[in-house]
C-alpha positions in Angstrom: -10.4 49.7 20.7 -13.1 48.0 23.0 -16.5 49.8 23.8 -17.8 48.5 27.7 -20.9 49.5 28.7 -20.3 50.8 32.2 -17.2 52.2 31.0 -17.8 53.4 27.5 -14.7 53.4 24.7 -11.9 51.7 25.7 -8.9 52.9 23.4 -5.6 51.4 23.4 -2.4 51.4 24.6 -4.4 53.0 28.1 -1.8 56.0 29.0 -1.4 56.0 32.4 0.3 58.7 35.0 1.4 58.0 38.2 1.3 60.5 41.7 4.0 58.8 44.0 7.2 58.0 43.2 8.0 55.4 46.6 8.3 51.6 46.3 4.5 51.0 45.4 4.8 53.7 42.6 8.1 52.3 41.4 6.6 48.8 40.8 3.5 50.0 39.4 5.7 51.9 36.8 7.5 48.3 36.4 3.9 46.6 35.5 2.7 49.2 33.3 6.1 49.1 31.3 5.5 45.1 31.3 2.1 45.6 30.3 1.2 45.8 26.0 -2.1 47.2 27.1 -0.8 50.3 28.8 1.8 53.0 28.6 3.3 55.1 31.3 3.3 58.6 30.1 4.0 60.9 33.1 4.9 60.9 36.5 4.8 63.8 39.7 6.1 63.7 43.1 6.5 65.7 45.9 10.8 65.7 45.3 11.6 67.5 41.9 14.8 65.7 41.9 13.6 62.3 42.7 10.9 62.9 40.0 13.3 63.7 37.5 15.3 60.5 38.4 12.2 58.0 38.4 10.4 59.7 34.9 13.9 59.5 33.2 14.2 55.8 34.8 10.6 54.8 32.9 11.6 57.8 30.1 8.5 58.9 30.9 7.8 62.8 31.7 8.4 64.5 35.0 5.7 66.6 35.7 6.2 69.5 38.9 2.4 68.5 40.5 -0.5 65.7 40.5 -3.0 69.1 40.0 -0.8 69.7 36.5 -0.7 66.2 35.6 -4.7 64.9 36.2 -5.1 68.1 33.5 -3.2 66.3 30.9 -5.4 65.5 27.6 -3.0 62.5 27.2 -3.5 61.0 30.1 -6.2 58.1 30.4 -5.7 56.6 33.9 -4.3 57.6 37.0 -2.3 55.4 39.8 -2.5 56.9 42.9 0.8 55.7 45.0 1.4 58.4 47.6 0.9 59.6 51.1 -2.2 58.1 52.4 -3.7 61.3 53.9 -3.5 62.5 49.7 -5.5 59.9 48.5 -9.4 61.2 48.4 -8.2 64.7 47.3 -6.4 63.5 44.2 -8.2 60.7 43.2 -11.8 62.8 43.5 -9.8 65.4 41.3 -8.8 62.8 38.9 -12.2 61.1 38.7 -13.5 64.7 38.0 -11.3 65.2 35.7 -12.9 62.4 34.2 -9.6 59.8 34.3 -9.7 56.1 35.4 -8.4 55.6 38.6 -6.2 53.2 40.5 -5.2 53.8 44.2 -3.2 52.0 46.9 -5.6 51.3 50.0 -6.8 53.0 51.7 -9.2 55.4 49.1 -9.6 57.8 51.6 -8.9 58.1 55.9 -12.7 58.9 56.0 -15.5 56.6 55.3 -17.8 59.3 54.3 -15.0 61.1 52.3 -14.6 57.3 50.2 -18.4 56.5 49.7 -18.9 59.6 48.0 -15.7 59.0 45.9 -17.4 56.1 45.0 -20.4 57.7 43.9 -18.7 60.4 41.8 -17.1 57.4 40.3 -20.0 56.3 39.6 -21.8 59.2 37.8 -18.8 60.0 35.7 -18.7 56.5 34.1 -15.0 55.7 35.1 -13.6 53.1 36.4 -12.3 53.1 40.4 -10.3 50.6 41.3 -8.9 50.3 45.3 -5.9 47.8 45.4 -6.1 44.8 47.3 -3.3 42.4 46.6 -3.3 40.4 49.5 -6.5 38.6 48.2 -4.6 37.7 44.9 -1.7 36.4 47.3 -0.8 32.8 48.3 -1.6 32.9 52.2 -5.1 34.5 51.4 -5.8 32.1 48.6 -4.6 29.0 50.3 -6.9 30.1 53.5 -10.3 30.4 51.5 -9.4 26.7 49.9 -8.5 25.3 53.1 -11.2 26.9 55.5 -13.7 24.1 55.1 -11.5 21.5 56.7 -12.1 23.1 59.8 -16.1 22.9 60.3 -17.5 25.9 62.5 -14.6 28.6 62.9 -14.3 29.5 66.5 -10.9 32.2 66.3 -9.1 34.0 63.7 -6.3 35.9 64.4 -3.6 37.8 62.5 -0.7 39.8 63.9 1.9 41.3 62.2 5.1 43.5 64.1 8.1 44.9 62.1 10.4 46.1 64.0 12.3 49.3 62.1 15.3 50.9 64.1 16.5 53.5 63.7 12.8 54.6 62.5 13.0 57.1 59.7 11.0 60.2 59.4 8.7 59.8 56.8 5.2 59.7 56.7 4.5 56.6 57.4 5.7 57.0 60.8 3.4 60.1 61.0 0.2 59.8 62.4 -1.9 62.1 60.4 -0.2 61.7 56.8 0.1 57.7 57.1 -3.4 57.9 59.3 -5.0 55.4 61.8 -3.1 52.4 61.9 -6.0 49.7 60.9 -6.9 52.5 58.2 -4.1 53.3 57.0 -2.9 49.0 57.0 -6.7 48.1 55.9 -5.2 45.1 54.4 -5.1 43.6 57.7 -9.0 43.6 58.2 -9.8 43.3 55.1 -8.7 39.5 54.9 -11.3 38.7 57.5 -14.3 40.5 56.3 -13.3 38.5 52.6 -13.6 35.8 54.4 -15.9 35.9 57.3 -18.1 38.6 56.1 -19.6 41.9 57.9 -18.1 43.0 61.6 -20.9 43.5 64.1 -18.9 45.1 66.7 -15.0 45.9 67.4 -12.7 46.6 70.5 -9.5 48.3 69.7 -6.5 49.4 71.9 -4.0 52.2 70.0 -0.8 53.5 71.6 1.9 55.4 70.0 5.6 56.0 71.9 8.3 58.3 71.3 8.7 60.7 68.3 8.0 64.4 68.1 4.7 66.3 67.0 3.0 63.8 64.8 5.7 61.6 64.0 6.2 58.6 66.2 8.4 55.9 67.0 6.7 52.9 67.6 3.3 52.6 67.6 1.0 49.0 68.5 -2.9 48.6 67.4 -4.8 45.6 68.8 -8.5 44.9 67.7 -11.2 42.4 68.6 -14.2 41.6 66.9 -17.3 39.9 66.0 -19.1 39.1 63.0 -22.6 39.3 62.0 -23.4 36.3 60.9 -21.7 34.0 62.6 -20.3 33.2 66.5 -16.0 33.5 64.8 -14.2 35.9 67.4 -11.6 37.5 65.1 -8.4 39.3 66.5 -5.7 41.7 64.6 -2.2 43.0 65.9 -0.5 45.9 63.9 2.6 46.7 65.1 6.0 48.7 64.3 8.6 50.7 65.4 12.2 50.5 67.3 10.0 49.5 70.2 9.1 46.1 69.0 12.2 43.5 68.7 11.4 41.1 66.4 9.4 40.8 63.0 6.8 38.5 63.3 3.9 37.9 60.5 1.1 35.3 61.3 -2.4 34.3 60.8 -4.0 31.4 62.6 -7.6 29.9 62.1 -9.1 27.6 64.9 -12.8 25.7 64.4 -14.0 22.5 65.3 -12.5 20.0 63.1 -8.6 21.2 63.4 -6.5 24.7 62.4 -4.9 26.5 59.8 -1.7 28.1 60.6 0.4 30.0 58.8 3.8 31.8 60.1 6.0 33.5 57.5 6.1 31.8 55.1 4.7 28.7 56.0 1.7 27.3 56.5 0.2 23.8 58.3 -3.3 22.2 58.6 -3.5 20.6 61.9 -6.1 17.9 62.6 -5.9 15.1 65.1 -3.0 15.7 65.8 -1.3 15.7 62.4 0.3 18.8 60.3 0.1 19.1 56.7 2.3 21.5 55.0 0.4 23.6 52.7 2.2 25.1 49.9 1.4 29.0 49.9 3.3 30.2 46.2 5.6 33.3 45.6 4.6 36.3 46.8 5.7 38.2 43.6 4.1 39.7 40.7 0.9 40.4 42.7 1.1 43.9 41.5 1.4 42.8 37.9 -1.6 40.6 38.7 -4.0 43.5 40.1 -3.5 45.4 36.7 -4.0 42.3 34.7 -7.3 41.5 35.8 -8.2 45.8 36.2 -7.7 46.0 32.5 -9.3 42.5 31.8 -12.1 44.0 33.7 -12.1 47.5 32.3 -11.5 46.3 28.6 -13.4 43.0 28.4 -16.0 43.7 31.2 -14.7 40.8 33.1 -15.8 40.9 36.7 -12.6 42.8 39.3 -11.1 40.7 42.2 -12.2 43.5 44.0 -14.8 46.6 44.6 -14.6 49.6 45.7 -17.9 48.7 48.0 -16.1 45.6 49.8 -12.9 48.2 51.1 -15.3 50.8 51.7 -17.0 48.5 54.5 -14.2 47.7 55.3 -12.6 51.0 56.2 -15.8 51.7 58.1 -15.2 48.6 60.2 -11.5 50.3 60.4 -13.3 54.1 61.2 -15.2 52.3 63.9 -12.1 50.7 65.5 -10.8 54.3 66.1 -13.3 55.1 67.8 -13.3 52.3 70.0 -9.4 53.2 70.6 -10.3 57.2 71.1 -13.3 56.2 73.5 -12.5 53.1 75.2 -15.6 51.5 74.6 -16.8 48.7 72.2 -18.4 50.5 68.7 -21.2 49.0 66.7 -20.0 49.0 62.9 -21.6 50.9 60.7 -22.6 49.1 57.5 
């Protein structure tokens, strides 16, 4: 048993159930199995067959809806893992039903719909964590070491296509369950504004191709930006789809002293004309790692990787970008 202040009495194992039962759900259940401080007591999912099959996998419960499970007296925390366009609705029902809560980004497709998520969160005493493993991953963490080498930076940019043929029909290929692309991916901003800061202003360009009703079959985002406190012009690509030939992942820095570049896998300081391989770890166990440090944080009060505030400015900076796209004009971020 530990007693938090913002948190109040911490009792363990923590019993945790999860809504989703997709690849993020599965390896959550995998962590929390892993984990001595937790124990994964139910799950629900949107398939009563492929519920039955993932709860029996775990031997945890199977339970037929998230509304059933958040009502659970033995149930302490909550991982959200499911369609993105779900998010805010069960994870507002879940704070309000007074459980801890951890969700897959984003927290909600609506700014204003997250912030006051946030607050309930807040007023209720529980803890809200948004997941944001890319800041706990090699690439990310070898950029913020690296960045001073290169003085002023003058351009970021990071572009990442998958190419997916033939595309399935699932919601992720569905624009309003999986949601704006740079909201629903807000991974891909969010490294800049961890490491930049604040976006002044964004320009975005969004087309989607092929498909029927609100699915699609390709679909390409493009975004420029500027940020507040500094003259760094960033740039982000999201693309994917049976439209889009080849899987491509990179991130490139340029400043006055030389550039950080980092394709795949790989990654190389370039100054003067020399490259230095940088070595950028696995990229396993990051899930593993984001529930570590939640429960170090909701157990021992030790300061999160991540707040809720940081992807909420984010997903504004996201919001704004669809607007841009919608309107075809440069949008002014709302902080």
């Amino acid at each position: 048993m530990s007693t938090i202040a913002s948190y109040g009495e911490i009792n363990l194992p923590i019993r945790v159930g999860i809504v989703g039962t997709g690849f993020a759900a599965k390896v959550r259940a995998q962590t929390i199995t892993a984990e001595s401080r937790t124990q994964l007591v139910a799950v629900s999912g949107r398939s009563a067959d492929r519920t039955a099959e993932f709860a029996a996998s775990f031997n945890a419960l199977a339970v037929a809806d998230w509304q059933t499970l958040l009502q659970r007296p033995d149930i302490d925390m909550v991982i959200v893992a499911t369609i993105n366009s779900n998010h805010s609705e069960i994870v507002h029902a879940a704070i309000a039903a007074g459980k801890h809560v951890i969700v897959e980004y984003p927290l909600a497709l609506d700014p204003q719909v997250a912030a006051e998520i946030i607050d309930l969160a807040q007023v209720k005493k529980v803890l809200l964590h948004v997941e944001h493993i890319e800041l706990l991953g090699g690439l990310h963490q070898t950029m913020r070491e690296q960045l001073d080498h290169l003085g002023e930076v003058y351009y970021a940019r990071y572009s990442t296509i998958v190419t997916s043929r033939p595309v399935p029909e699932k919601w992720t290929f569905n624009r309003s369950e999986f949601g704006f692309p740079l909201s629903a991916a807000l991974s891909r901003l969010h490294r800049f504004t961890d490491l930049f800061g604040s976006i002044e202003s964004i320009n975005c360009n969004n087309q989607y191709w092929g498909g029927v009703g609100d699915y699609y079959k390709t679909c390409l985002c493009t975004a420029q930006f500027r940020f507040k406190n500094s003259r760094t012009i960033g740039e982000v690509v999201y693309g994917k789809g049976e439209g889009l030939w080849q899987n491509s992942r990179k991130f490139e820095v340029h400043g006055e002293n030389g550039a950080l570049i980092f394709d795949g896998d790989e990654g190389v300081l370039i100054q003067d004309g020399t490259s230095t391989p940088l070595d950028l770890g696995a990229r396993k166990g990051l899930f593993a790692k984001d529930l570590e440090l939640v429960l170090d944080h909701l157990i021992d009060g030790k300061p999160n990787y991540v707040m809720p505030a940081s992807s909420l400015g984010t997903l504004r900076v996201a919001d704004a970008a669809r607007i841009s796209a919608e309107t075809r004009r440069t949008v002014a971020v709302d902080s």
